[in-house]
The first five atom37 places (N, CA, C, CB, O) and aatype in JSON, in Angstrom:
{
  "aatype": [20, 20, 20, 20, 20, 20, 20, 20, 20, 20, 20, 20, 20, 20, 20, 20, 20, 20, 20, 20, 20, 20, 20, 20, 20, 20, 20, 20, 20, 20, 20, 20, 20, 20, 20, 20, 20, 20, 20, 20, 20, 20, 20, 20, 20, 20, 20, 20, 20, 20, 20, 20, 20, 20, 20, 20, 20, 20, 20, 20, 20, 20, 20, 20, 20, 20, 20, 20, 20, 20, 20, 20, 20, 20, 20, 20, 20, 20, 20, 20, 20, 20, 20, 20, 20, 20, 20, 20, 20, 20, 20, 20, 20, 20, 20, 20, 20, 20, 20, 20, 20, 20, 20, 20, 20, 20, 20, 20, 20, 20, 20, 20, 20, 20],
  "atom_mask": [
    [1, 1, 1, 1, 1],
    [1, 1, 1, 1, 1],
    [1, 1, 1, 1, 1],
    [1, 1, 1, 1, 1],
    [1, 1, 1, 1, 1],
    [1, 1, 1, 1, 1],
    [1, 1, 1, 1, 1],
    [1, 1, 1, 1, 1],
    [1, 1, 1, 1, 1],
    [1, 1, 1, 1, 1],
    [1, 1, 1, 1, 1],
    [1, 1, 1, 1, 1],
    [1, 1, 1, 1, 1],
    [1, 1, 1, 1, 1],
    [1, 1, 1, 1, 1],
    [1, 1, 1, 1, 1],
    [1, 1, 1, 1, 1],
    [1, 1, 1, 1, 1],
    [1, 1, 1, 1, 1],
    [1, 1, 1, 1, 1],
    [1, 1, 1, 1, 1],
    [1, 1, 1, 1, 1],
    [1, 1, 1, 1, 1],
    [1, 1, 1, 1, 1],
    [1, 1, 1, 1, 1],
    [1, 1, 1, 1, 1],
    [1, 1, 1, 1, 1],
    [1, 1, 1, 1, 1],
    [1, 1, 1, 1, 1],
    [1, 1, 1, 1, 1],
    [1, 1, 1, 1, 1],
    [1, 1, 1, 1, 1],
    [1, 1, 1, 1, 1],
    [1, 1, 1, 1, 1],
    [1, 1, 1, 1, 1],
    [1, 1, 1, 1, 1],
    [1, 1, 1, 1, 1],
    [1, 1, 1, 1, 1],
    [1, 1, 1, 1, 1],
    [1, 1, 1, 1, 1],
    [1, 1, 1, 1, 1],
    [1, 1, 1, 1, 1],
    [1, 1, 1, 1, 1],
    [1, 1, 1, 1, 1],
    [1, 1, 1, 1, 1],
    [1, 1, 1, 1, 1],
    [1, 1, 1, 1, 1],
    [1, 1, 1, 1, 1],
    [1, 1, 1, 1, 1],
    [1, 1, 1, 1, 1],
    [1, 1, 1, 1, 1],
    [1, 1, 1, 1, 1],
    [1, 1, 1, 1, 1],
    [1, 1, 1, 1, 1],
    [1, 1, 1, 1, 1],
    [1, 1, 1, 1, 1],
    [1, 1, 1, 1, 1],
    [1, 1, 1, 1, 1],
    [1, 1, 1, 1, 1],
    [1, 1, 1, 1, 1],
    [1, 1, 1, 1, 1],
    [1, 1, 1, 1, 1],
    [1, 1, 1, 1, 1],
    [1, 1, 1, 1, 1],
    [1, 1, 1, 1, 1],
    [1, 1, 1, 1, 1],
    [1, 1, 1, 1, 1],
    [1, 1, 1, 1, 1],
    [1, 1, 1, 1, 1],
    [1, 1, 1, 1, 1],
    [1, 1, 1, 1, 1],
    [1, 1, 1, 1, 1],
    [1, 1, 1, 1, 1],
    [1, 1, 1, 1, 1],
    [1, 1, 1, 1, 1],
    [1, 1, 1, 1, 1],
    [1, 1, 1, 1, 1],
    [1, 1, 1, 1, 1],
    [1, 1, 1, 1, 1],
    [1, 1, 1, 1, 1],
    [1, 1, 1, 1, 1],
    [1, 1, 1, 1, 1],
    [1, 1, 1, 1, 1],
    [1, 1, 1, 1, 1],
    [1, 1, 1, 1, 1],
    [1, 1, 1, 1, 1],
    [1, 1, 1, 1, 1],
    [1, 1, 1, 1, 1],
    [1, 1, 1, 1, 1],
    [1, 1, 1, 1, 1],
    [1, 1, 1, 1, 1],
    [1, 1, 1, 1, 1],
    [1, 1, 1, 1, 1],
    [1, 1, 1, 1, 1],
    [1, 1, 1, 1, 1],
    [1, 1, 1, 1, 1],
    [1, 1, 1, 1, 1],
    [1, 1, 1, 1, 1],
    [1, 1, 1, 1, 1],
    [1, 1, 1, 1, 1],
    [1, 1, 1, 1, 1],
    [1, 1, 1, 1, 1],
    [1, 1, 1, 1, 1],
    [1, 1, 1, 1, 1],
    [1, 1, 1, 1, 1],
    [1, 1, 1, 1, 1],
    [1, 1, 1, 1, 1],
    [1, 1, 1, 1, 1],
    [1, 1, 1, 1, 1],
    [1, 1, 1, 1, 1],
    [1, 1, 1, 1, 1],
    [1, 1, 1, 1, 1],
    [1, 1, 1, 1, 1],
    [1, 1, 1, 1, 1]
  ],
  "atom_positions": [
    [[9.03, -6.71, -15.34], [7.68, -6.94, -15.78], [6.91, -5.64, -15.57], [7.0, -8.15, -15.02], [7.22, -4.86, -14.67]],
    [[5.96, -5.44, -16.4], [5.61, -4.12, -16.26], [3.78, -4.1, -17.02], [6.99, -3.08, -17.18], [3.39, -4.86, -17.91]],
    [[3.12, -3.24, -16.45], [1.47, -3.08, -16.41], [1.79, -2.47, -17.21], [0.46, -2.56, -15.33], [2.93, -2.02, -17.11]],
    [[0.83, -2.04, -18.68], [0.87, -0.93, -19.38], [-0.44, -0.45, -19.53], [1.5, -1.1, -20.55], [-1.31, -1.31, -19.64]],
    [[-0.88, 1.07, -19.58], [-2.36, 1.08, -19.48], [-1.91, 2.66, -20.86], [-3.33, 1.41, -17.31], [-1.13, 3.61, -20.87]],
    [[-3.13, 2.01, -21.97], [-2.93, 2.75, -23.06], [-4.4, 3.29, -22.65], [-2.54, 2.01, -24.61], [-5.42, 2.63, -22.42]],
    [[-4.1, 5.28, -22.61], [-6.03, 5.86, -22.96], [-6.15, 6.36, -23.8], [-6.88, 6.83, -22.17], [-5.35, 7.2, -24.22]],
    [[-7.09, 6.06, -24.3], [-7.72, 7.13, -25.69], [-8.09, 8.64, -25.18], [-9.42, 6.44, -26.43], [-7.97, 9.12, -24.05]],
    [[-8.61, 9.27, -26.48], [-8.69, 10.81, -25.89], [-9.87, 11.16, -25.26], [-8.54, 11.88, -26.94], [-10.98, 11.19, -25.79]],
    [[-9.56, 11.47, -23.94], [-11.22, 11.56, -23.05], [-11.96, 12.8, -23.86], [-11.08, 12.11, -20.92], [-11.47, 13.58, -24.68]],
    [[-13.24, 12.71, -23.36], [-13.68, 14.2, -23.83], [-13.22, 15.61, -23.02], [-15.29, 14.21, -23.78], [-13.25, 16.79, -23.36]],
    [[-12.85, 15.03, -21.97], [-13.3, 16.41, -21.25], [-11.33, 15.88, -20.44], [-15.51, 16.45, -19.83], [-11.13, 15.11, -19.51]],
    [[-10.37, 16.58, -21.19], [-8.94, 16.25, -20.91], [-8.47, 17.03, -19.82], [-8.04, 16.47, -22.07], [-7.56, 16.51, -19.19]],
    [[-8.86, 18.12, -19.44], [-9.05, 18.61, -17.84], [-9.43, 17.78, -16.74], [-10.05, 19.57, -17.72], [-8.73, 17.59, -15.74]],
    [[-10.84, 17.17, -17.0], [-11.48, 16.55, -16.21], [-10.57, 15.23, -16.04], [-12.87, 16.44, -16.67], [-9.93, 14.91, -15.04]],
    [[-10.64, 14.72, -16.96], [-9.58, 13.37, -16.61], [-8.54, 13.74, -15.96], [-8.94, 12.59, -17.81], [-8.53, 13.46, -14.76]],
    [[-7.65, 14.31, -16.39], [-6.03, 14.73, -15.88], [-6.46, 14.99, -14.16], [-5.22, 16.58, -16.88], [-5.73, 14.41, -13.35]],
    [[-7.72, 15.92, -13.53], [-7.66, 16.16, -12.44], [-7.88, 14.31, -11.33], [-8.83, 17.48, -12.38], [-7.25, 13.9, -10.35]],
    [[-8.97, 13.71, -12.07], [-8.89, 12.74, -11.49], [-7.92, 11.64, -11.77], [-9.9, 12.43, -11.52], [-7.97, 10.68, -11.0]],
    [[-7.1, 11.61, -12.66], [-5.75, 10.82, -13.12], [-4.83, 10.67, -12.14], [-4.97, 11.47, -14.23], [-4.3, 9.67, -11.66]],
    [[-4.69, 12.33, -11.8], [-3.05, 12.51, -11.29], [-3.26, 13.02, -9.39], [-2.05, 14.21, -12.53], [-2.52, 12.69, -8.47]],
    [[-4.41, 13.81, -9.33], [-5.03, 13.61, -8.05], [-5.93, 12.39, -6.93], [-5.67, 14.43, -8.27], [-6.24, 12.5, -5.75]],
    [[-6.15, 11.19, -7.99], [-6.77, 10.54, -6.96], [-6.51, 9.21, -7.9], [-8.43, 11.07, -6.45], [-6.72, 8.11, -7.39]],
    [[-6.14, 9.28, -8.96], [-5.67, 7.8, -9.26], [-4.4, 7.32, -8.97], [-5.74, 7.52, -10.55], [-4.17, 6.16, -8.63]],
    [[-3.37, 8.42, -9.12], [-2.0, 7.62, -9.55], [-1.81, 7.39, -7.91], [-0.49, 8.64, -10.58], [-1.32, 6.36, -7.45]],
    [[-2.28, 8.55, -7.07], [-2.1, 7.96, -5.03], [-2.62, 6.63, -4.65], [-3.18, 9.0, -3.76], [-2.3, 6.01, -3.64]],
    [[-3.31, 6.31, -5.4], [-3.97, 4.85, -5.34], [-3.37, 4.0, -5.81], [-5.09, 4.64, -5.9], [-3.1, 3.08, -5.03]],
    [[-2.88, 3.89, -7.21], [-1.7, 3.03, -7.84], [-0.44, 3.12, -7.03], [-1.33, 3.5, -9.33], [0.26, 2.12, -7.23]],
    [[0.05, 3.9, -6.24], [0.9, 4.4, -5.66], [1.31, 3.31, -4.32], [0.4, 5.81, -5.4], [2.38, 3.13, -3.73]],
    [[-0.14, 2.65, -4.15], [-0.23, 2.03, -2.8], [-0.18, 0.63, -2.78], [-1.39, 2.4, -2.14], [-0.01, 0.01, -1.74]],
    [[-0.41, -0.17, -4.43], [-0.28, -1.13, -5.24], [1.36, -2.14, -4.23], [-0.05, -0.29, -7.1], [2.54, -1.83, -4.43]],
    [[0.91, -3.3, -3.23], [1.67, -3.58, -3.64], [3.13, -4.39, -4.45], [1.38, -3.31, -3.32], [2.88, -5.59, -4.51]],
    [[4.01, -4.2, -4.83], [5.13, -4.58, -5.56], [5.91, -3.73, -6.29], [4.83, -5.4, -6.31], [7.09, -3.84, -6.59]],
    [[4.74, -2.43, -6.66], [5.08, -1.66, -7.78], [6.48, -1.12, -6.97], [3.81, -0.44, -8.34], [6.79, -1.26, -5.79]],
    [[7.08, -0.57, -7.89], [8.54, -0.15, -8.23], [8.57, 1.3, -8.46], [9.11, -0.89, -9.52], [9.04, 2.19, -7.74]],
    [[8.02, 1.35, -9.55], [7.77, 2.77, -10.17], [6.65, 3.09, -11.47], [9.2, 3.19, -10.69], [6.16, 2.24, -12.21]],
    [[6.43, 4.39, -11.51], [5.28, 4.27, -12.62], [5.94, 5.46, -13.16], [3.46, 4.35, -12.21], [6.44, 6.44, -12.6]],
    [[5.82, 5.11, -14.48], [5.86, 6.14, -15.95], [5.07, 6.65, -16.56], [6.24, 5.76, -16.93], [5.07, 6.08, -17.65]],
    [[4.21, 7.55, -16.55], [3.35, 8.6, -17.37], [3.81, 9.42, -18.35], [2.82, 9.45, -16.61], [4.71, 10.23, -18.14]],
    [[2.94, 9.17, -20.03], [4.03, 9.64, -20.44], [2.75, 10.09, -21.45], [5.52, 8.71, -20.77], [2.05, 9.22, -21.96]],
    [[2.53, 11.42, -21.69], [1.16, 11.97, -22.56], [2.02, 12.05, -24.09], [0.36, 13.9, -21.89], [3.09, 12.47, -24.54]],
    [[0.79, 11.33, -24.56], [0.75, 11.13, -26.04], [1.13, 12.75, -27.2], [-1.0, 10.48, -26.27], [0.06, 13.14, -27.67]],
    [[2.06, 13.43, -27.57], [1.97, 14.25, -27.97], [1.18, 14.16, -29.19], [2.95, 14.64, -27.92], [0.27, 14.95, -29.44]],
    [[1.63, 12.91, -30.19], [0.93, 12.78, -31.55], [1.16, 11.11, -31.99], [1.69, 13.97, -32.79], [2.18, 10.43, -31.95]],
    [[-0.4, 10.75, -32.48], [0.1, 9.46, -32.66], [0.22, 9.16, -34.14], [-0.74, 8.48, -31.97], [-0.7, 9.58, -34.84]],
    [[1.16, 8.52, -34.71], [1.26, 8.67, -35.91], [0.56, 7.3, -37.0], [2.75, 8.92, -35.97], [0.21, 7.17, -38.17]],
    [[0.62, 6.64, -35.99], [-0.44, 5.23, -36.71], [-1.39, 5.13, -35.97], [0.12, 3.63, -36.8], [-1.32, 5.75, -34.91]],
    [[-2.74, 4.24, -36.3], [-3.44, 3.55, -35.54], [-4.31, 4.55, -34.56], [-2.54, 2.61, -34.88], [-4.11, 5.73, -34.85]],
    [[-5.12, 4.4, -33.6], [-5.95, 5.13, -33.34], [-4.94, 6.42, -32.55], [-7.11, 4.31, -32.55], [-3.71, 6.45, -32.49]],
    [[-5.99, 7.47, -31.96], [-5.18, 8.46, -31.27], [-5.39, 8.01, -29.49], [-5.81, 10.2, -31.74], [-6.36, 7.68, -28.82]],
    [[-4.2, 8.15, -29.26], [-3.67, 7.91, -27.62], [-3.81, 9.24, -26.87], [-1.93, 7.42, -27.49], [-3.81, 10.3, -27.5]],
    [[-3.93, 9.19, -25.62], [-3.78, 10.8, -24.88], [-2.77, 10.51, -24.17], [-5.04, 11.5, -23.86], [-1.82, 11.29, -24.29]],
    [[-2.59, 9.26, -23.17], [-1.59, 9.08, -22.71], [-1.33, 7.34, -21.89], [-1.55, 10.34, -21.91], [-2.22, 6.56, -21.55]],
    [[0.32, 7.13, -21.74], [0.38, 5.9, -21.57], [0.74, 5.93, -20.17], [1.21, 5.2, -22.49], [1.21, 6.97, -19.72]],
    [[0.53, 4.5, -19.12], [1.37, 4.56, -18.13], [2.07, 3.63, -17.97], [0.93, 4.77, -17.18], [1.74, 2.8, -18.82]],
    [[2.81, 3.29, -17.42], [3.94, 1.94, -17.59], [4.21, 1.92, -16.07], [5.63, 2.2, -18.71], [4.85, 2.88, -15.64]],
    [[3.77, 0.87, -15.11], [3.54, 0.27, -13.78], [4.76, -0.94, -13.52], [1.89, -0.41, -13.75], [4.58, -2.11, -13.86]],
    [[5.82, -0.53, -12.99], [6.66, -1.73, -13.46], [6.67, -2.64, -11.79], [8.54, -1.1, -14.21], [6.3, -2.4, -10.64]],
    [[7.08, -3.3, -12.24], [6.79, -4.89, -10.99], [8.35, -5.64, -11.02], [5.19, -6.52, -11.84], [8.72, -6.1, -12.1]],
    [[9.3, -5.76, -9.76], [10.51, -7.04, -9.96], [10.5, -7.68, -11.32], [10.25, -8.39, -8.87], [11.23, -7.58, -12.31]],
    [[9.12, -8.57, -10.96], [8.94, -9.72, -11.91], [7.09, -10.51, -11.87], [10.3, -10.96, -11.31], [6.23, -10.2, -11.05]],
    [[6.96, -11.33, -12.77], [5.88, -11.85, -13.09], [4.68, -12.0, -11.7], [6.38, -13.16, -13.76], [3.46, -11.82, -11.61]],
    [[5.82, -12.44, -10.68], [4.81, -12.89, -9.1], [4.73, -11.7, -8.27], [5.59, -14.19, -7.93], [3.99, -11.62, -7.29]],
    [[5.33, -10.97, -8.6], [4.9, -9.36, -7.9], [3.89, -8.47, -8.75], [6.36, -8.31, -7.75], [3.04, -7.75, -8.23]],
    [[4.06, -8.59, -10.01], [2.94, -8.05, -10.81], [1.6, -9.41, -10.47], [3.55, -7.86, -12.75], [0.46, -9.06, -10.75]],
    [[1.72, -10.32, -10.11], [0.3, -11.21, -9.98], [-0.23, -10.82, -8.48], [0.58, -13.15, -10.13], [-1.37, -10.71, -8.02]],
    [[0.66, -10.71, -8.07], [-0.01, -10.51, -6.33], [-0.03, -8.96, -6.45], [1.2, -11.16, -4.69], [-0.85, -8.6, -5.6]],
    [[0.41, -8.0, -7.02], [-0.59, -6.55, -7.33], [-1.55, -6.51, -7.47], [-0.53, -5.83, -8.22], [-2.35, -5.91, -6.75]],
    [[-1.89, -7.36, -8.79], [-3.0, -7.25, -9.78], [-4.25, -7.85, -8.56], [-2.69, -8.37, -11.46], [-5.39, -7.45, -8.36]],
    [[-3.52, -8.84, -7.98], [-4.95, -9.21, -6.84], [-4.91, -8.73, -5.58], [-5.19, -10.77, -6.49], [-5.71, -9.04, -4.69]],
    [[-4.11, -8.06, -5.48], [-3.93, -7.02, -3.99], [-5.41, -5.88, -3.99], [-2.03, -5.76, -4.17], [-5.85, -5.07, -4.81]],
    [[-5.82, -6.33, -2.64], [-7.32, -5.05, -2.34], [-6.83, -3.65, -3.1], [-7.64, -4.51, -0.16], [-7.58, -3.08, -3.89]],
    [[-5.38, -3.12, -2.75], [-4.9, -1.91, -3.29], [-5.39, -1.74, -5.1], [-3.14, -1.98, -3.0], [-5.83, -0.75, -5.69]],
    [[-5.18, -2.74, -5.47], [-5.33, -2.83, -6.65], [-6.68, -2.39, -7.65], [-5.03, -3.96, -6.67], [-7.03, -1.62, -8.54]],
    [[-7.21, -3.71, -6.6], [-8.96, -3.79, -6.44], [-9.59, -2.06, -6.52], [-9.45, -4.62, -4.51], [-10.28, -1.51, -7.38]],
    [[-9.0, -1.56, -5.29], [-9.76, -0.13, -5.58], [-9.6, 0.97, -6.32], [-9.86, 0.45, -4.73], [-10.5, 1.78, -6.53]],
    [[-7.82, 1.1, -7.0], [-7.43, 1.61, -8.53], [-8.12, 1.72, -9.56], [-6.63, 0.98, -9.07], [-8.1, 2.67, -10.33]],
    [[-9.21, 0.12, -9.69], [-9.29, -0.33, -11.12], [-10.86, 0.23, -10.47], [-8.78, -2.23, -11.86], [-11.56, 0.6, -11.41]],
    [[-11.41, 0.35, -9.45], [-13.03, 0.86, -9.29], [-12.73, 2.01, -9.49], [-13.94, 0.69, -7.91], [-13.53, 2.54, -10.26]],
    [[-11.79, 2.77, -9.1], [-11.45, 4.52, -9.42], [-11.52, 4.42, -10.8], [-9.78, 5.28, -8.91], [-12.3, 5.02, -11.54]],
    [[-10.48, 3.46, -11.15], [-10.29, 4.25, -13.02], [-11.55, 4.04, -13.54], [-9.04, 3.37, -14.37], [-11.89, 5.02, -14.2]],
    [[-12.72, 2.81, -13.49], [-13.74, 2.99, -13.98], [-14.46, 4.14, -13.74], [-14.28, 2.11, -13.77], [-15.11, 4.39, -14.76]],
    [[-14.67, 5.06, -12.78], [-15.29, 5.9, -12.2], [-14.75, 7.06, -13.31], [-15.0, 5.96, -10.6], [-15.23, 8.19, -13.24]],
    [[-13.94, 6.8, -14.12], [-13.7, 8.4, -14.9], [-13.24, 7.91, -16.53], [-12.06, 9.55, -13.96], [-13.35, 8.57, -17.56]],
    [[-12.75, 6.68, -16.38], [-12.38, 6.55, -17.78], [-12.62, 4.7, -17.97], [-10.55, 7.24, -18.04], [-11.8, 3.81, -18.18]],
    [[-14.04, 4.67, -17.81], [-14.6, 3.36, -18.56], [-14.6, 3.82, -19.84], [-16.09, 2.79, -18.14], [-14.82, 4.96, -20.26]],
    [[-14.22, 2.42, -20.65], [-13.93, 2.8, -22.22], [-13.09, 3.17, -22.84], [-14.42, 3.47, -22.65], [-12.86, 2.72, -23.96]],
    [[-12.38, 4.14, -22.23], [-11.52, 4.3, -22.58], [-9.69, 4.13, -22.46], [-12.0, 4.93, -22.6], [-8.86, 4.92, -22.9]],
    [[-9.42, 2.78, -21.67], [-8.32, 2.28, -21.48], [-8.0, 0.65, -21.88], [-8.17, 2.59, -20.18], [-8.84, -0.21, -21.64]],
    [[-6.89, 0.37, -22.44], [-6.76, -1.0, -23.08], [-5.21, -1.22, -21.74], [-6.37, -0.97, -25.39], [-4.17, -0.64, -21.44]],
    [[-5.77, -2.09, -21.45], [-4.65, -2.6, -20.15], [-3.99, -3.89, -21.05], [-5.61, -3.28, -18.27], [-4.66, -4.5, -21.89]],
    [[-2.27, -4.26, -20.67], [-1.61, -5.11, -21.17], [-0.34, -5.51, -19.88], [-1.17, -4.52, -22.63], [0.04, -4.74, -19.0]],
    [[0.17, -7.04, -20.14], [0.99, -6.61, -19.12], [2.55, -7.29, -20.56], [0.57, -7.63, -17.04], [2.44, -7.72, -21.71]],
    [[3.67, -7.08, -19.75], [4.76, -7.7, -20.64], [5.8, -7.37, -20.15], [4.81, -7.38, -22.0], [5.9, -6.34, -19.49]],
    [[6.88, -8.24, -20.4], [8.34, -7.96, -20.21], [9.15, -7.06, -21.22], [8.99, -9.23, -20.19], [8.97, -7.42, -22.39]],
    [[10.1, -5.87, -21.07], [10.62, -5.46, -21.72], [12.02, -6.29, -22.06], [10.56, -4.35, -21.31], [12.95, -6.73, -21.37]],
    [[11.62, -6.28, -23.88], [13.38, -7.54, -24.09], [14.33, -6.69, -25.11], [13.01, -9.64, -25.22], [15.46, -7.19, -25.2]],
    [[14.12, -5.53, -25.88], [15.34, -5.05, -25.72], [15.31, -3.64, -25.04], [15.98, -5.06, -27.01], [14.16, -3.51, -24.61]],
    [[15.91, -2.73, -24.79], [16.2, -1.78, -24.12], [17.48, -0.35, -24.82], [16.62, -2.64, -22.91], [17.65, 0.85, -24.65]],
    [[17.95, -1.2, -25.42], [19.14, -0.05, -26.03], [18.48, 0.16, -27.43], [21.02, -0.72, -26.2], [18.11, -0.81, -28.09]],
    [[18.35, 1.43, -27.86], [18.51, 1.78, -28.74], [19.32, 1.26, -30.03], [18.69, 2.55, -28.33], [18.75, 0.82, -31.03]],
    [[20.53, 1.36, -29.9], [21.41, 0.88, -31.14], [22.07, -0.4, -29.92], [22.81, 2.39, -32.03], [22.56, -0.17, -28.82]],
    [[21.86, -1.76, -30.62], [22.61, -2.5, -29.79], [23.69, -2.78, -30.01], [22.22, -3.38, -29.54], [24.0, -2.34, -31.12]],
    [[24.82, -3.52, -29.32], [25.88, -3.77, -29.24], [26.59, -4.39, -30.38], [25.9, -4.31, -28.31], [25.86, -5.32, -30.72]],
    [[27.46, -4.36, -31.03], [27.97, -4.84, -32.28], [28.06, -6.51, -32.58], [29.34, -4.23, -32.35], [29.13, -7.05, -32.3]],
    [[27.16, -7.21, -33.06], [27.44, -8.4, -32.79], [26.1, -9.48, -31.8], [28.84, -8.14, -32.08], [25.99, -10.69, -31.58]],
    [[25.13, -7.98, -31.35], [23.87, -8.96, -30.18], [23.04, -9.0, -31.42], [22.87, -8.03, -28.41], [23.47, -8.75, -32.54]],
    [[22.0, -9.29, -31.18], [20.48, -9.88, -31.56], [19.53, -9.39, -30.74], [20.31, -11.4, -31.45], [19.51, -9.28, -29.52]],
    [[18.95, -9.19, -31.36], [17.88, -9.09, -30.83], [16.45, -9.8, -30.78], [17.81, -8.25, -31.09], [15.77, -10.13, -31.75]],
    [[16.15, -9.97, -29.39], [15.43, -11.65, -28.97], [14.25, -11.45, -30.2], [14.51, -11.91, -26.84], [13.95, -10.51, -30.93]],
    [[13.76, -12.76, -30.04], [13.01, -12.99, -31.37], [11.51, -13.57, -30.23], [13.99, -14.46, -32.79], [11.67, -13.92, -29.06]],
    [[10.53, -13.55, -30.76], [9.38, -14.25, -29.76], [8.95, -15.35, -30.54], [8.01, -13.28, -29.33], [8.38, -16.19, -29.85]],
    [[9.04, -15.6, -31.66], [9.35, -16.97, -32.48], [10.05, -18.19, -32.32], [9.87, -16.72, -33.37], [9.83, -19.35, -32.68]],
    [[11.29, -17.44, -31.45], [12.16, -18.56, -31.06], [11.85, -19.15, -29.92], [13.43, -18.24, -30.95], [12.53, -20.1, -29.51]]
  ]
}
C-alpha cells in the first residue's frame, strides 16, 4: 500500500526543493509504518497538467498506512507541507496491482471491474 503525493510546479523550485528535502522528507521519515519513500522529479509531462515531482510513501499494508496517516508524526508532515506548498499537492493512497513490465506469458492483468 502506498501514499502518493503528486506537486505541481512551485514558483520558486529552489525554494521548495530546500524545504522538501531538508525539513520535509526528515519528518516523513519519522512517519510511523513507512517502509520507504520514492522521490522521483517530473522531467516532462506529456498529458494533463505539468508535475514537478512525485513521492511514493509505501506502508506493509492498508492498517499501517491508516495508523500513519493518524500518527502525531504524520500530523506534523502535513502542517510542514502546508507551510511551503499549500495548493499545490494532490495526495492519493492505493495498492500497486501490476508490477512487471511485460507480463508473464499466459497472466492477466487484474481488472478493477472485476
Amino acid at each position: 500500500m502506498k501514499l502518493i503525493a503528486l506537486y505541481r510546479q512551485p514558483a520558486n523550485p529552489e525554494e521548495f526543493d530546500q524545504a522538501y528535502f531538508n525539513t520535509h522528507l526528515p519528518l516523513i521519515a519519522q512517519v510511523p509504518g513507512l517502509q520507504r519513500t520514492v522521490v522521483t522529479r517530473v522531467a516532462r509531462t506529456l498529458t494533463g497538467d505539468g508535475f514537478y515531482m512525485m513521492a511514493e510513501m509505501h506502508f506493509a499494508d492498508a492498517d499501517a498506512l491508516k495508523n500513519g496517516l493518524r500518527s502525531p508524526e504524520m500530523a506534523e508532515a502535513g502542517k510542514n507541507l502546508n507551510s511551503f506548498a499549500e495548493g499545490l499537492v494532490t495526495l492519493m493512497y492505493g495498492n500497486e496491482e501490476q508490477s512487471a513490465v511485460n507480463p508473464a506469458p499466459g497472466s492477466t492483468i487484474p481488472s478493477s471491474a472485476s
